[in-house]
C-alpha positions in Angstrom: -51.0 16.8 40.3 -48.2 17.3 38.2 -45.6 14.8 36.2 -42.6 16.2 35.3 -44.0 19.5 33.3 -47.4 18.0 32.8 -50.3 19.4 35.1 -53.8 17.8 35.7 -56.8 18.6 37.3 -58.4 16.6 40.1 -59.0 13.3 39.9 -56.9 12.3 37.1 -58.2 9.1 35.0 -55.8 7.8 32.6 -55.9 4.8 30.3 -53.7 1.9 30.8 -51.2 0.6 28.2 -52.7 -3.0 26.8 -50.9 -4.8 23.6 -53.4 -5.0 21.0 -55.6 -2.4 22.4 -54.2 1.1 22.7 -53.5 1.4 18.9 -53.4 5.1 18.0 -57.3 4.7 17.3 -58.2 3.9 20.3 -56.6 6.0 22.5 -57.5 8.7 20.2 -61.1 7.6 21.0 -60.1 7.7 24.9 -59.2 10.9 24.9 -62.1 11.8 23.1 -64.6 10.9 26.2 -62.1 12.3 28.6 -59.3 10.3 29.3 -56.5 12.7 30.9 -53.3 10.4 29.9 -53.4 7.9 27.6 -50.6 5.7 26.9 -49.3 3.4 24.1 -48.9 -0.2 23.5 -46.1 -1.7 25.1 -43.0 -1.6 23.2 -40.0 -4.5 23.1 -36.9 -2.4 23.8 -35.1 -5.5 22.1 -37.1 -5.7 18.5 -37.3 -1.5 18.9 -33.3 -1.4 18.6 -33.3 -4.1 15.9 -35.8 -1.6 14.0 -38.8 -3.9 13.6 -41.3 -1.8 11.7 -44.4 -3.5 13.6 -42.5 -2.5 16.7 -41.8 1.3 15.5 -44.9 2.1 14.2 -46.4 1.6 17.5 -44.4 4.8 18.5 -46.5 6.7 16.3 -48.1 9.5 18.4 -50.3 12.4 17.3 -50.8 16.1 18.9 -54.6 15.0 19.3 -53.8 12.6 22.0 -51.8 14.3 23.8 -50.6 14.5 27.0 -49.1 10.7 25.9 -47.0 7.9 27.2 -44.6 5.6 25.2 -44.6 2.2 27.2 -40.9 0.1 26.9 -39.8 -3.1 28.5 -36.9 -5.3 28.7 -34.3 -6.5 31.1 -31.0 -5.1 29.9 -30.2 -2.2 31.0 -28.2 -1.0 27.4 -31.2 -2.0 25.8 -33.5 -0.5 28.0 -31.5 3.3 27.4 -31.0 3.0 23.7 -35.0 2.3 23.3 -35.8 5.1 25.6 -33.5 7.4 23.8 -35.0 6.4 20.6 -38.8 6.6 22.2 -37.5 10.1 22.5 -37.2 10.8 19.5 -40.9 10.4 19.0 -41.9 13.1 21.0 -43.9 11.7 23.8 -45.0 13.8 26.7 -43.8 10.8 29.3 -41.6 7.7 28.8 -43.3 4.9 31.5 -40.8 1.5 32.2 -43.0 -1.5 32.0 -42.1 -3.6 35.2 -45.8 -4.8 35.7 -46.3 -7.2 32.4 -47.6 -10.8 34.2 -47.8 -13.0 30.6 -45.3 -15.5 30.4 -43.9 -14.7 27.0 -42.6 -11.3 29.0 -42.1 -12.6 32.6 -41.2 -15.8 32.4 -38.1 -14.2 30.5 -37.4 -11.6 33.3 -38.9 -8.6 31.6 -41.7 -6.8 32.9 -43.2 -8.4 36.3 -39.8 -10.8 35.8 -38.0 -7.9 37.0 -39.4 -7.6 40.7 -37.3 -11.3 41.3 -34.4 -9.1 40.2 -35.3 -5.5 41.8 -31.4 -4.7 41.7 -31.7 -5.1 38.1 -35.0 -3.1 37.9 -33.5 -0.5 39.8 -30.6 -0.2 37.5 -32.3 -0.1 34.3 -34.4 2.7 35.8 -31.6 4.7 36.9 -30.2 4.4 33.7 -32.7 5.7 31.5 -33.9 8.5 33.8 -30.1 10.1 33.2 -30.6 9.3 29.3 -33.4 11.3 28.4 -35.0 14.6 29.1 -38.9 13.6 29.3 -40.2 12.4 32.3 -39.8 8.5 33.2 -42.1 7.1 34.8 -42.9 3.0 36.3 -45.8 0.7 36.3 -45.3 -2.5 38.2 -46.7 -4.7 40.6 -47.3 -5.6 44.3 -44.6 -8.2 44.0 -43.6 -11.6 42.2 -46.0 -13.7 44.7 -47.6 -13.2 48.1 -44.7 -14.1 50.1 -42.7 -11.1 48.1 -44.7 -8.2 48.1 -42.2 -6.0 47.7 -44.0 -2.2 46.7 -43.8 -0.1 49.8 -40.2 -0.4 50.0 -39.4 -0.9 46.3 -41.3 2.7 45.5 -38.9 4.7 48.1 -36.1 2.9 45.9 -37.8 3.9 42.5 -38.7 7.6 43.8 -34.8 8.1 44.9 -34.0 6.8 41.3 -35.8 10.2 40.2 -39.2 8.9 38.7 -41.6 11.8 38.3 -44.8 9.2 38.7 -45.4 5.5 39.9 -47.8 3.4 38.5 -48.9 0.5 40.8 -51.3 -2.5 40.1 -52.8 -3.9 43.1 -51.6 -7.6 42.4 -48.7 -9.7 42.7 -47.2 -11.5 39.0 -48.6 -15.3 40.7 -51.8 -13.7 40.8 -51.8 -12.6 36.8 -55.4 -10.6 36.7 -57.4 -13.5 38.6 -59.2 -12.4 42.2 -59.7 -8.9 43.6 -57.4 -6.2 43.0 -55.3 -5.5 46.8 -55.6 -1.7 46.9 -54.4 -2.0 50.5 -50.8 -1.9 49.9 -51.4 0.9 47.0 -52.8 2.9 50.3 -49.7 2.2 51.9 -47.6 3.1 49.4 -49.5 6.9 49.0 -49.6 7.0 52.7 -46.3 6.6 53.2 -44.7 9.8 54.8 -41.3 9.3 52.4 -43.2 9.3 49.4 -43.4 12.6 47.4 -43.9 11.5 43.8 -47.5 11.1 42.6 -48.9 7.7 43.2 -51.1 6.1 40.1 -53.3 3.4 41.2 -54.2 0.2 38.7 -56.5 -2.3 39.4 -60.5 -3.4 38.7 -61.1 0.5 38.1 -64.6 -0.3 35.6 -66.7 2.1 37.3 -67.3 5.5 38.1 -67.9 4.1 42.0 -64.4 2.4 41.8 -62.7 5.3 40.5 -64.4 7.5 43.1 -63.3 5.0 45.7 -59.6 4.9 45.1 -59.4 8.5 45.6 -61.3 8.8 48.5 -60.1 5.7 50.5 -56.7 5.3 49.0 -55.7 8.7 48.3 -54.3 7.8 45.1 -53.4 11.1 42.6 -54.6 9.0 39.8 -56.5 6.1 38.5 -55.6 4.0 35.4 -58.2 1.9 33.6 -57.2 -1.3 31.4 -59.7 -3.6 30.9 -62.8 -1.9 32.1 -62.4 0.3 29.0 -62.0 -2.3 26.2 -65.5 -2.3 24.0 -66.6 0.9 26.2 -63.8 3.7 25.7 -67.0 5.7 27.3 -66.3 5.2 30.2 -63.7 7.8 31.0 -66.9 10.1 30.0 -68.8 8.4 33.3 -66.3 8.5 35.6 -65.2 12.3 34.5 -68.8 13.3 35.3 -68.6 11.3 38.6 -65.7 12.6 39.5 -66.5 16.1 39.2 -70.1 16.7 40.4 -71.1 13.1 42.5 -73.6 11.9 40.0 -74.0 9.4 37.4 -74.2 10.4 34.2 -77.7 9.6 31.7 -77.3 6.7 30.4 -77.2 7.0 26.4 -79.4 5.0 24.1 -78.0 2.1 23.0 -77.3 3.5 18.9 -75.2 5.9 21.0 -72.8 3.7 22.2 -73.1 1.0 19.0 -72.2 4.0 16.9 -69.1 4.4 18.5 -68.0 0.6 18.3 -68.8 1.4 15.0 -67.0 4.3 14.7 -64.0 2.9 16.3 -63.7 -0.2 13.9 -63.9 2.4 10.8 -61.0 3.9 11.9 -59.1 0.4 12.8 -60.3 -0.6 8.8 -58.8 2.9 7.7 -55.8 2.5 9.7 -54.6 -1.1 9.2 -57.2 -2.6 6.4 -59.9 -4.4 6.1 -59.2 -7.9 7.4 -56.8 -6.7 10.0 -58.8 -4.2 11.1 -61.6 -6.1 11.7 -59.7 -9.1 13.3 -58.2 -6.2 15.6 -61.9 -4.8 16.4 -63.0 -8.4 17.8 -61.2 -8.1 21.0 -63.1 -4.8 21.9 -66.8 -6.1 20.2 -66.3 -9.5 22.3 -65.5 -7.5 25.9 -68.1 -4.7 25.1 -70.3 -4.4 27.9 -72.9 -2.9 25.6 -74.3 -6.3 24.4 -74.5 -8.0 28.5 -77.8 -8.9 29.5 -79.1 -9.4 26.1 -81.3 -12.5 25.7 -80.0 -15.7 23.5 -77.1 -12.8 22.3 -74.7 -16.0 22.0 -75.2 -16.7 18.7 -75.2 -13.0 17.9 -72.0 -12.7 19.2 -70.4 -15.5 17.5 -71.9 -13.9 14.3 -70.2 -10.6 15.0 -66.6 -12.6 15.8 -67.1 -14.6 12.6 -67.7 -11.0 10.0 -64.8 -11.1 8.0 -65.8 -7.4 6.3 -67.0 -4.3 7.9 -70.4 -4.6 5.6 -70.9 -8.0 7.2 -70.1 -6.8 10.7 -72.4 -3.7 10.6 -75.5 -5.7 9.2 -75.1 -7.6 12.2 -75.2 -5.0 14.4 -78.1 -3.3 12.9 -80.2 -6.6 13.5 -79.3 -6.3 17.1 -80.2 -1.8 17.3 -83.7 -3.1 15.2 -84.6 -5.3 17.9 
């Protein structure tokens, strides 16, 4: 599968752009256990013209991580270019158009799923910044704003002819915001369909190697993208890899294995930000972890670990639990 002048192998898993998850850190981490695209947090194209440093520094990219994606969004089409020409600047190996975004903070104001009410617009803005830069654009969206407006089959032939080298697409409308199953029916339809030429990326309740290997082989997807099966448990990629590529699960680790690199991964938040904010950034991955399910009476472990306000604190914690 190629995008633009990137190449993959088979079965392509990449990790999916989440804000206040796919810090540098932890995409670094990603790639690590075998992620083949990683991309960033996604990025205001309004506060990115205004130069708002938060907003910049989340452009920061490193050879390490690479082959990377710098994830904008916003509803003006000016806007929309002048980020993307300034995301270029940064070196990425893909610029991706956020069209998919369900919270209302985003939405509600007719950015990211806001724009499939307004696909004219959407189409536009792609257009746009496809002529403005020289890296590969690519989309991630949605099935549509609601059930009665799922729009994807023909809003893809519309995106593909607006010279997109990838699409991403979620298998679930804006209404349905990540609640029920994931419809990867109309992903099928999408790859399926004979017009289609561009790789298709499919998003959507990918937290398992058995998922993963199910998209491909039903769907036909040329990718998969995990989000949320991968906060807490950036090993994953390493399972569905192996999967992937010889049709058995890997051993499972011992359970220091994966705590180390929780561990690991909050030193380098501390190093990164400091130690408060790294910490308070950490919780969100120790709180999702699968590593600590099935635990008995864990609960008031868990609060314990949400509660550490220094990495000392945390990791005494988390020793109690490995000693038991």
């Amino acid at each position: 599968m190629n995008i633009g002048h990137l190449t993959f192998d088979d079965y392509p898993v990449f990790l999916a752009p989440m804000e206040d998850v796919t810090d540098i850190g932890f995409r670094l981490l990603c790639k690590q256990f075998g992620a083949d695209m990683v991309y960033t947090e996604f990025i205001s194209s309004d506060a990115l013209i205004r130069h708002i440093s938060k907003t910049q520094s989340k452009l920061e990219v490193s050879d390490e991580e690479r082959p990377v994606a710098v994830q904008i969004y916003g509803r003006e089409v000016e806007a929309m270019v002048r980020a993307a020409q300034i995301c270029e600047e940064a070196q990425p190996d893909v610029i991706d158009l956020n069209f998919g975004c369900p919270v209302k903070k985003v939405a509600g104001k007719g950015a990211g799923s806001g724009m499939l009410r307004t696909p004219d617009k959407l189409l536009e803005i792609t257009a746009a910044v496809v002529k403005a830069v020289n890296v590969p654009v690519t989309v991630k969206t949605r099935l549509g704003w609601d059930a009665d407006n799922q729009i994807i089959v023909d809003l893809a032939e519309r995106l593909q002819d607006c010279g997109i080298a990838a699409l991403t697409v979620h298998g679930r409308t804006r209404a349905q915001m990540y609640a029920g199953e994931a419809d990867w029916t109309l992903i099928g339809a999408v790859k399926n369909n004979p017009r289609m030429h561009i790789p298709i990326i499919g998003n959507g309740d990918i937290n398992s190697p058995e998922r993963a290997r199910q998209a491909f082989d039903r769907y036909g997807v040329d990718a998969v993208m995990v989000g949320r099966g991968s906060i807490g448990a950036p090993w994953i990629f390493q399972a569905m890899k192996h999967y992937l590529n010889t049709g058995e699960l890997p051993e499972k680790q011992p359970f220091d294995y994966y705590l180390s690199v929780l561990k690991q991964q909050i030193c380098q938040s501390v190093e990164r930000l400091d130690e408060r904010r790294g910490i308070l950034h950490s919780r969100r991955h120790i709180a999702a972890s699968p590593l600590f399910k099935g635990i008995p009476d864990f609960k008031p472990t868990r609060i314990a670990m949400l509660r550490a306000a220094t990495k000392e604190e945390l990791f005494g914690i988390m020793e109690q639990i490995y000693a038991k």
